[in-house]
Every structure is written in structure tokens, then in C-alpha cells.
SERO-4910 file (N, C-alpha, C, O; in steps of 0.05 Angstrom, whole numbers):
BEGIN
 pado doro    nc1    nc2    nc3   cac1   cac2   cac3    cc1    cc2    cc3    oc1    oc2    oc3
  Unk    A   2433   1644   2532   2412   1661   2521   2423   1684   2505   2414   1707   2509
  Unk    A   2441   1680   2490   2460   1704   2478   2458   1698   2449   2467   1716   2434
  Unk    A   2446   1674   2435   2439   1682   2413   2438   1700   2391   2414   1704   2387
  Unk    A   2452   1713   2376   2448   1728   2362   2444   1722   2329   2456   1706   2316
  Unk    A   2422   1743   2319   2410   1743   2305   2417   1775   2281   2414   1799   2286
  Unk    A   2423   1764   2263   2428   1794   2248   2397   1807   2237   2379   1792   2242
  Unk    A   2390   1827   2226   2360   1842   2220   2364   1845   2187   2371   1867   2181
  Unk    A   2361   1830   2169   2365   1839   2137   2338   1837   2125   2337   1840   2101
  Unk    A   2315   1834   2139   2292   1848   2126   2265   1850   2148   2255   1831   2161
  Unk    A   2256   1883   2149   2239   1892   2168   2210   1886   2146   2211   1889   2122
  Unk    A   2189   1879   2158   2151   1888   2152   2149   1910   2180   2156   1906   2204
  Unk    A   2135   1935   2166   2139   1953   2183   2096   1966   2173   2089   1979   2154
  Unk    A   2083   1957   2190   2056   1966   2186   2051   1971   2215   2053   1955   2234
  Unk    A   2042   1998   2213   2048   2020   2244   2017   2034   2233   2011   2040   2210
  Unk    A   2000   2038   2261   1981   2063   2262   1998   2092   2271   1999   2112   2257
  Unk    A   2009   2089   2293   2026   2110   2301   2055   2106   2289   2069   2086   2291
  Unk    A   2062   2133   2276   2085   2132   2272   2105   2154   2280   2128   2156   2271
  Unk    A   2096   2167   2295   2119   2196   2319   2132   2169   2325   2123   2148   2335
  Unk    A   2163   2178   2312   2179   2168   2327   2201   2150   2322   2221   2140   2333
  Unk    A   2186   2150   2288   2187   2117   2272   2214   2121   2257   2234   2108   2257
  Unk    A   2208   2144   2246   2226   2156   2230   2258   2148   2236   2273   2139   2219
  Unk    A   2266   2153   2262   2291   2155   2269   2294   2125   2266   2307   2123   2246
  Unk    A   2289   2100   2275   2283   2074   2273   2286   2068   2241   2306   2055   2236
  Unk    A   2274   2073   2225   2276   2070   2194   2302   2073   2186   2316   2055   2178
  Unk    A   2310   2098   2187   2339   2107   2178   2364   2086   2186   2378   2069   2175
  Unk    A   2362   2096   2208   2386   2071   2229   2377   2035   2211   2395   2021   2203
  Unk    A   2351   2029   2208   2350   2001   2189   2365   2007   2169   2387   1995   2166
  Unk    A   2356   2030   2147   2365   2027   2127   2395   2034   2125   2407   2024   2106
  Unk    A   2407   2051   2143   2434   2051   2146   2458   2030   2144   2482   2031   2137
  Unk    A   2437   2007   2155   2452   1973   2163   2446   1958   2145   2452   1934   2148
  Unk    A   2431   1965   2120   2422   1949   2098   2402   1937   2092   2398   1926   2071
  Unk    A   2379   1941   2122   2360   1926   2114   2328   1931   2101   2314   1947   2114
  Unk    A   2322   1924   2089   2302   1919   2072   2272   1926   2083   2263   1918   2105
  Unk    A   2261   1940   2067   2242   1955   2082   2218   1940   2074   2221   1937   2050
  Unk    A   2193   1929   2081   2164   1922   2067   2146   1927   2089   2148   1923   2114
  Unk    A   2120   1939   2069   2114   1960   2082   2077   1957   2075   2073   1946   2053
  Unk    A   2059   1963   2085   2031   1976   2070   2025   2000   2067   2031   2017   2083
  Unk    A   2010   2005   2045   1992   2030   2049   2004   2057   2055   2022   2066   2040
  Unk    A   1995   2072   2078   2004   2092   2095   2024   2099   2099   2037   2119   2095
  Unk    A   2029   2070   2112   2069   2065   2129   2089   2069   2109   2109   2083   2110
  Unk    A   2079   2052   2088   2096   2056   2055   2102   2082   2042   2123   2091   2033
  Unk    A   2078   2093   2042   2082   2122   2043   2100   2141   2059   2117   2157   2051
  Unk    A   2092   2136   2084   2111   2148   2103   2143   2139   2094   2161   2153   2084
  Unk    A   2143   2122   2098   2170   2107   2089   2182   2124   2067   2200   2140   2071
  Unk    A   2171   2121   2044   2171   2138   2025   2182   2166   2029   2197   2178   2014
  Unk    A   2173   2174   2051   2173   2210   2048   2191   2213   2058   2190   2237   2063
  Unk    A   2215   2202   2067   2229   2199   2083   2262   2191   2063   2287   2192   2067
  Unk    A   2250   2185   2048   2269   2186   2023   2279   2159   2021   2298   2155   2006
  Unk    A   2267   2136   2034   2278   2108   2031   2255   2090   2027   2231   2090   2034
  Unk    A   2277   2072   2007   2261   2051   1995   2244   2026   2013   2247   2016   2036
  Unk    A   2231   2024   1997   2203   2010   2013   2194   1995   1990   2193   2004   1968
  Unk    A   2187   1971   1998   2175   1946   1976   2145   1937   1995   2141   1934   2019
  Unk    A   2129   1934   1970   2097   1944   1974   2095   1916   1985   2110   1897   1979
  Unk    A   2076   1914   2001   2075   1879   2015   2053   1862   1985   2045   1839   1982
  Unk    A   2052   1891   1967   2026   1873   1949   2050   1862   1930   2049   1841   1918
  Unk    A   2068   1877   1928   2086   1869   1904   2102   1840   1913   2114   1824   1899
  Unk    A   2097   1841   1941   2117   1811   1951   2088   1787   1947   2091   1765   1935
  Unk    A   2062   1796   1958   2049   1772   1957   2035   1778   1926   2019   1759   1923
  Unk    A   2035   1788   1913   2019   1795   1890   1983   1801   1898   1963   1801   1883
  Unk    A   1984   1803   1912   1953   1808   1919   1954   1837   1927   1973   1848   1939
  Unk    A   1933   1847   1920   1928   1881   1931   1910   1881   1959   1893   1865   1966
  Unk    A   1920   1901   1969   1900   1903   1994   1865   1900   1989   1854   1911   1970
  Unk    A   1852   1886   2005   1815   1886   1991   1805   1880   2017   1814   1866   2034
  Unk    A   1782   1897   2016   1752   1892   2026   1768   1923   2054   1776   1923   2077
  Unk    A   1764   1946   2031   1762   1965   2051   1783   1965   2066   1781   1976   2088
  Unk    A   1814   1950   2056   1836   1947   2070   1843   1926   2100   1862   1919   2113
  Unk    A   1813   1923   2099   1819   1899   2128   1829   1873   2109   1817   1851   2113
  Unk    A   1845   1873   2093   1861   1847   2077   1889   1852   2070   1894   1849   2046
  Unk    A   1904   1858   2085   1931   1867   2070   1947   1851   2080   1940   1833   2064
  Unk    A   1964   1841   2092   1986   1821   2109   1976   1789   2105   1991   1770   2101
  Unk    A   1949   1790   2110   1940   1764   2119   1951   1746   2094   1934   1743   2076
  Unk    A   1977   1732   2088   1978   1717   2074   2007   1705   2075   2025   1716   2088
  Unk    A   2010   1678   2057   2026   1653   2077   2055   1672   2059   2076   1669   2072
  Unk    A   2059   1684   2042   2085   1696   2043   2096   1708   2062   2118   1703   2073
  Unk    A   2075   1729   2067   2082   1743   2104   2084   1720   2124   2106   1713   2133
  Unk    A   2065   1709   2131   2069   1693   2163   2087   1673   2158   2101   1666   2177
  Unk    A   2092   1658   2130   2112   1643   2122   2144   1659   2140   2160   1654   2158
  Unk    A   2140   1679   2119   2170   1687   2120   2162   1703   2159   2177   1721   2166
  Unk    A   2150   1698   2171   2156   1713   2199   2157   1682   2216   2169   1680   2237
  Unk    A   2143   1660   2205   2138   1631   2219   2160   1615   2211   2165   1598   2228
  Unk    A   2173   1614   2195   2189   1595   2187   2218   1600   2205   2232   1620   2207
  Unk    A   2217   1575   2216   2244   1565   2232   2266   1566   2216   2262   1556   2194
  Unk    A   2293   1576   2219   2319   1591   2211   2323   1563   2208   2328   1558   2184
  Unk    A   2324   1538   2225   2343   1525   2237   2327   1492   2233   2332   1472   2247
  Unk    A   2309   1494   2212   2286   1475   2214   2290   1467   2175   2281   1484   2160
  Unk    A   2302   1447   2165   2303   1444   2135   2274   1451   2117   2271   1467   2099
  Unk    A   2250   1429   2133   2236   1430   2110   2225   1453   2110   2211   1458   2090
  Unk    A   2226   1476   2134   2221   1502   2134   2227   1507   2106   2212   1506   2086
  Unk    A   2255   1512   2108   2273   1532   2089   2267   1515   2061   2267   1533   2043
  Unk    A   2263   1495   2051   2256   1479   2037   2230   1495   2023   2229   1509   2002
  Unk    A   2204   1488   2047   2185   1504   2031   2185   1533   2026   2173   1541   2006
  Unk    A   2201   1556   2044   2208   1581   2036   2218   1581   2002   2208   1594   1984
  Unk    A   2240   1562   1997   2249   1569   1975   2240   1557   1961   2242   1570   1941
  Unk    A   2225   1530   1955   2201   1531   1945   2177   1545   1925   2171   1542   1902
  Unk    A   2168   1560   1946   2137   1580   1949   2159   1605   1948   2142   1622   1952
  Unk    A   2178   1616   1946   2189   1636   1942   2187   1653   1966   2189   1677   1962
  Unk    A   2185   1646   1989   2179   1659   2011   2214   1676   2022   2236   1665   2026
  Unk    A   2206   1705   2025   2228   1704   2033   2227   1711   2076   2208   1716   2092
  Unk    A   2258   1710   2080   2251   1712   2115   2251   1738   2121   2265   1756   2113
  Unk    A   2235   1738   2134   2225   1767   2152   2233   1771   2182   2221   1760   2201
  Unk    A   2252   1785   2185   2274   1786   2209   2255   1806   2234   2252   1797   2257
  Unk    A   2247   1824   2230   2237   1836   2250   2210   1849   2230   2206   1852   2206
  Unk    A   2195   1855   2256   2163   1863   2250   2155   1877   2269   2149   1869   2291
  Unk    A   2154   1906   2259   2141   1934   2273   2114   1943   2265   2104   1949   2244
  Unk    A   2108   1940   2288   2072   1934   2292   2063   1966   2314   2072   1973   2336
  Unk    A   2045   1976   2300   2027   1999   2330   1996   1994   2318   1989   2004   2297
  Unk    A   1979   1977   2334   1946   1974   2333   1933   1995   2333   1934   2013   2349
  Unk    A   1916   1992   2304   1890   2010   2309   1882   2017   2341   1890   2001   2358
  Unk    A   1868   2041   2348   1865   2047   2368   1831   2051   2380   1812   2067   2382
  Unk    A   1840   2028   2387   1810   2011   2389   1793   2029   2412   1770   2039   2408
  Unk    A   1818   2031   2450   1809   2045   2459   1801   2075   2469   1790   2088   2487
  Unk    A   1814   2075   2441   1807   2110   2448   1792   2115   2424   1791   2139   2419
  Unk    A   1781   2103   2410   1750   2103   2391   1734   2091   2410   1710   2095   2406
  Unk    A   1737   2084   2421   1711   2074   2445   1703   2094   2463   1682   2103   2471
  Unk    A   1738   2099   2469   1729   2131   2492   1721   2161   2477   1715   2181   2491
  Unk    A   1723   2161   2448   1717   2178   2440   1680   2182   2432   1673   2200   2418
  Unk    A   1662   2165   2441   1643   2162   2446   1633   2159   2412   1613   2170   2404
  Unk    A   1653   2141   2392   1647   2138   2361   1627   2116   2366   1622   2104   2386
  Unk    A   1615   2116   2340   1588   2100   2333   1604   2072   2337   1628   2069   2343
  Unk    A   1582   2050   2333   1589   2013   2340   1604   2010   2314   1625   1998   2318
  Unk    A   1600   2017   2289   1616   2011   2268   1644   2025   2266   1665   2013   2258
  Unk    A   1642   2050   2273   1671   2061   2267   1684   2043   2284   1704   2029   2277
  Unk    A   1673   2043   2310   1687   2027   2338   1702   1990   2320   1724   1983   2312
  Unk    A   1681   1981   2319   1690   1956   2308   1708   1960   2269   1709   1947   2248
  Unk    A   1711   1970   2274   1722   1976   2246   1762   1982   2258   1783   1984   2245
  Unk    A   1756   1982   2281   1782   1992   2297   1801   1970   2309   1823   1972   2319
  Unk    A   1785   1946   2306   1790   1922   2317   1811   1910   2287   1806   1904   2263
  Unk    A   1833   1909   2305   1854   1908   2284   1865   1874   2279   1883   1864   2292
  Unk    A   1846   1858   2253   1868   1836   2247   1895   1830   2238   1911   1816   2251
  Unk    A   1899   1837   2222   1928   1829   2214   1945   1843   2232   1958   1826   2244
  Unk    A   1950   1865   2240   1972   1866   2264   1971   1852   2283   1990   1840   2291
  Unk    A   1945   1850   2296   1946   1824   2322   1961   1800   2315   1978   1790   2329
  Unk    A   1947   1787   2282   1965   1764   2276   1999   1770   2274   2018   1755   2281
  Unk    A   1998   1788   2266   2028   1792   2260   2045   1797   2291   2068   1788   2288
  Unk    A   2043   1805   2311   2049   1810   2332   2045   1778   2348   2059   1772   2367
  Unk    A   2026   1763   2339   2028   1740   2356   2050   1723   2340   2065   1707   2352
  Unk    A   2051   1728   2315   2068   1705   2294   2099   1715   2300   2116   1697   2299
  Unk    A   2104   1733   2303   2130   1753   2310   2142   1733   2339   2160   1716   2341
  Unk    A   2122   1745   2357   2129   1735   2384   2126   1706   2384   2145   1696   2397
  Unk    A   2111   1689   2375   2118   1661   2372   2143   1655   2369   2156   1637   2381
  Unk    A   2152   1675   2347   2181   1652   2338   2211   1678   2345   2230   1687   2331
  Unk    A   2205   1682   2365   2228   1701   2381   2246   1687   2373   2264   1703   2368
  Unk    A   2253   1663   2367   2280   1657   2370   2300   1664   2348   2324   1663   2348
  Unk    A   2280   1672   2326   2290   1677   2298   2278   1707   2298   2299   1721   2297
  Unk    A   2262   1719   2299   2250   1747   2295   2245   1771   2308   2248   1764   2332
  Unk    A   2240   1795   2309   2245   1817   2328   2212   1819   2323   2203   1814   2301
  Unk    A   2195   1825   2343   2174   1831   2347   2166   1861   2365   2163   1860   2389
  Unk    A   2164   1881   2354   2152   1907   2364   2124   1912   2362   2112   1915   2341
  Unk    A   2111   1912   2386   2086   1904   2387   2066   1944   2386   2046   1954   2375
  Unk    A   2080   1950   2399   2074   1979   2395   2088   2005   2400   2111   1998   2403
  Unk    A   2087   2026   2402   2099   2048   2396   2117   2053   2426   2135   2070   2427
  Unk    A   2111   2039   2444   2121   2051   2467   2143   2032   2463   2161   2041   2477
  Unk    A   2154   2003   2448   2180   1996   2448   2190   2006   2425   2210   1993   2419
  Unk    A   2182   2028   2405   2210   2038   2391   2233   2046   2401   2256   2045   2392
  Unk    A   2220   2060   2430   2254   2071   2438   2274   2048   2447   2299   2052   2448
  Unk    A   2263   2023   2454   2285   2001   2470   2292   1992   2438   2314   1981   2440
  Unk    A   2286   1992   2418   2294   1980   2385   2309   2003   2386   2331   1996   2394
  Unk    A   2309   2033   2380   2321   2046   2374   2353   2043   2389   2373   2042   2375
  Unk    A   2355   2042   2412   2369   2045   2434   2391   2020   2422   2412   2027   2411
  Unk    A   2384   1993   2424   2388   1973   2411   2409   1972   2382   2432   1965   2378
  Unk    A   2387   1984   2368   2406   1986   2335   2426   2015   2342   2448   2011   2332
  Unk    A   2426   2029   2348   2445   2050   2360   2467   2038   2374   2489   2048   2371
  Unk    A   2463   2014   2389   2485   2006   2404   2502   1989   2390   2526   1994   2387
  Unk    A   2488   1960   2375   2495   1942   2368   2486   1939   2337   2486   1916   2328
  Unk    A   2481   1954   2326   2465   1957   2286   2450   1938   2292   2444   1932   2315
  Unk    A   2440   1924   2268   2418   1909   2269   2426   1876   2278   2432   1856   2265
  Unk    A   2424   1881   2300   2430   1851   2307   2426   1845   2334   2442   1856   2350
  Unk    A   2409   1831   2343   2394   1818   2369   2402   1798   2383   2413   1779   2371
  Unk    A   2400   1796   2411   2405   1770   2427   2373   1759   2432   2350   1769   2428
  Unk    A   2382   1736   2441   2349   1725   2441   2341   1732   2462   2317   1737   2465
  Unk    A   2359   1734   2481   2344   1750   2509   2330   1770   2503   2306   1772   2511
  Unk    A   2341   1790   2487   2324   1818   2472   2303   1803   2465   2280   1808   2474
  Unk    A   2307   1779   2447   2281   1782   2432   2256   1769   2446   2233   1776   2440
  Unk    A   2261   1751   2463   2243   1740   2482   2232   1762   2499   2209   1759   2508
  Unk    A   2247   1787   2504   2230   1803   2531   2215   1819   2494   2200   1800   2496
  Unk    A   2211   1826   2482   2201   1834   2461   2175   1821   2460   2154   1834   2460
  Unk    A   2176   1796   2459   2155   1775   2448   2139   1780   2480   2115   1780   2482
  Unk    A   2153   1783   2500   2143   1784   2527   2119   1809   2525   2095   1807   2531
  Unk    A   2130   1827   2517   2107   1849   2516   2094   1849   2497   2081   1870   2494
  Unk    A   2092   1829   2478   2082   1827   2440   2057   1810   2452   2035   1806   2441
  Unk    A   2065   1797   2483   2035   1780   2488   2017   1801   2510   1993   1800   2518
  Unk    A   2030   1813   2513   2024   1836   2538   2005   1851   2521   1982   1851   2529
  Unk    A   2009   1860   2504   1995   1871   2485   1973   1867   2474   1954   1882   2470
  Unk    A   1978   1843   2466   1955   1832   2449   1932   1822   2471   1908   1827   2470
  Unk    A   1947   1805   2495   1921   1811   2522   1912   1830   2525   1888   1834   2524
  Unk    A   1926   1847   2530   1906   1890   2537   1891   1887   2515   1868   1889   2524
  Unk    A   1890   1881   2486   1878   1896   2465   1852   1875   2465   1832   1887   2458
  Unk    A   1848   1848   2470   1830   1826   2466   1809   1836   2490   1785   1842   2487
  Unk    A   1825   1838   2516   1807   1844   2535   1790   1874   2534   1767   1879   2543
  Unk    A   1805   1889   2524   1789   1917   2521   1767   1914   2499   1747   1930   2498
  Unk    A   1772   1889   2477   1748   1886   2460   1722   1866   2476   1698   1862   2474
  Unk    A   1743   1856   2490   1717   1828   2502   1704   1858   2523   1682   1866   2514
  Unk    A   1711   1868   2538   1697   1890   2548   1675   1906   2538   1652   1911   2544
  Unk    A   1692   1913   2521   1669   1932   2504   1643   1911   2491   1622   1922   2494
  Unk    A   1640   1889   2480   1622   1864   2465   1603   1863   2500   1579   1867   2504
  Unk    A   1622   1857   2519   1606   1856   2547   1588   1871   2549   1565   1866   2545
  Unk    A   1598   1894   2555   1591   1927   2559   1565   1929   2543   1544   1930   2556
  Unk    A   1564   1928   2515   1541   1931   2491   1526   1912   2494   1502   1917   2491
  Unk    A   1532   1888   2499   1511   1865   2503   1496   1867   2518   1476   1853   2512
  Unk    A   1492   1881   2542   1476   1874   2570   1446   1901   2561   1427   1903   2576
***
């Protein structure tokens, strides 16, 4: 289970970012490649390192009020496609897909717009697709990808690339994907709750 995996290109789309900063640098220190949306891109930006727009990789612009930005087969391509699988790499180079090594993810904050007693729309407006997909597509394919599901594992990534630069065992990346499902269970059940909760 010692696998190792080098990191030569991050998708980094974060709600919370305390913290992120130090994480970014240390990537870009080791060479790797930053893609990014919106906000995060920005942030990225301010920080004085380069960042490639996820619209400029898929050619599509973010739409419909920004709930459309990731969702597309360049991204889940390059986070789904098997390292170690031909007609993978076949259709990557293909469709121009390139691979996407690790994916730093922090969800809209669904429950604390709920606990903040916001209206049913702001609330559901909070319910975050494309990071969920991206956090399940991440953790699917641990064996090839780094999956950070939210803000509370930057410090075990940080800790990580500090010790060893950008480069993973699959044991790392399996207990990663371990909490990337942990996650995404807390965040489904706190919505099936709340749909419960309003229904009755």
C-alpha cells in the first residue's frame, strides 16, 4: 500500500479559504499547476501565483448564476481517468483532457445557512453540486488522485507536502477518499434532514 504518486496538477475550488494560502505556495513551489474558479482564482491570484481559469481549460464560462462551473467531462475526465488503464489515456489525449492529480474542495455551507434561520431559497441555493461531484470523483479514483474534501484536512495535505513535496502514498490517499465519503454523507444527510424537516 506504498504506492506513490507525484502532484503536477491541483483543481482547487474552496468556499473556505483560512488556511489555503500556505497549501498553494508549498504546490507551487514543487511545480504544480494551479486551476481554479471564480473566487478561488482570484484568491489564488492575490497571492501572487498563477492560476489557469477552469473556463479557459473547458472553454465554457461559468452559467446559470454560477451553479455550472466544473461540471464537465474535461474536469471529471482528467480527475476519472485511470493512470494505468490505455484506452483511458487514449481518450484523454484524444479529447485533449489533461490529468488532474489532486482536488481541494470546502462545500458551500449548507448547515449553517440553515442554522442561520435564511429564507428556503438562499438555504437551497447552498446545496453545493459540483464540489460534491468533484469530492466523490476525487475519492473514487484514490489510486491515482488526492482528494481534500474540506477545510479541516488542509493541515494533514499541508503536513504531507512539507514532509515529502508533492507526492503521495496510496495509503494517504485512500484515508483522504475515506473522509471525501465521510463528508459527502454529513452534507446529503443534513440536506435530506432539512427537505424532511420542511416537508411535514
Amino acid at each position: 500500500m506504498s504506492e506513490t504518486k507525484k502532484i503536477k496538477t491541483a483543481l482547487v475550488s474552496v468556499y473556505h479559504k483560512e488556511g489555503l494560502d500556505e497549501i498553494l505556495n508549498k504546490l507551487y513551489k514543487e511545480g504544480v499547476e494551479l486551476i481554479s474558479t471564480g473566487g478561488t482564482r482570484k484568491f489564488i491570484e492575490s497571492l501572487g501565483l498563477p492560476c489557469k481559469a477552469v473556463e479557459d481549460l473547458t472553454t465554457y464560462p461559468s452559467i446559470l448564476g454560477g451553479r455550472v462551473k466544473t461540471l464537465h467531462p474535461k474536469i471529471f475526465g482528467g480527475i476519472l481517468a485511470r493512470r494505468d488503464e490505455k484506452g483511458d489515456q487514449e481518450q484523454m489525449s484524444q479529447y485533449g483532457i489533461p490529468e488532474i492529480d489532486l482536488v481541494i474542495v470546502d462545500l458551500y455551507p449548507f448547515e449553517e445557512t440553515v442554522a442561520s434561520g435564511a429564507e428556503n431559497q438562499s438555504i437551497i441555493e447552498k446545496i453545493d453540486i459540483g464540489g460534491i461531484s468533484l469530492i466523490r470523483a476525487g475519492a473514487k479514483n484514490y489510486k491515482d488522485v488526492v482528494i481534500i474534501p474540506s477545510k479541516i484536512q488542509y493541515k494533514t495535505l499541508f503536513d504531507i507536502l512539507d514532509e515529502n513535496g508533492a507526492q503521495t502514498t496510496l495509503e494517504q490517499r485512500r484515508k483522504f477518499a475515506e473522509a471525501a465519503f465521510g463528508v459527502s454523507s454529513h452534507y446529503d444527510t443534513a440536506i435530506h434532514g432539512y427537505f424532511e424537516k420542511t416537508n411535514k
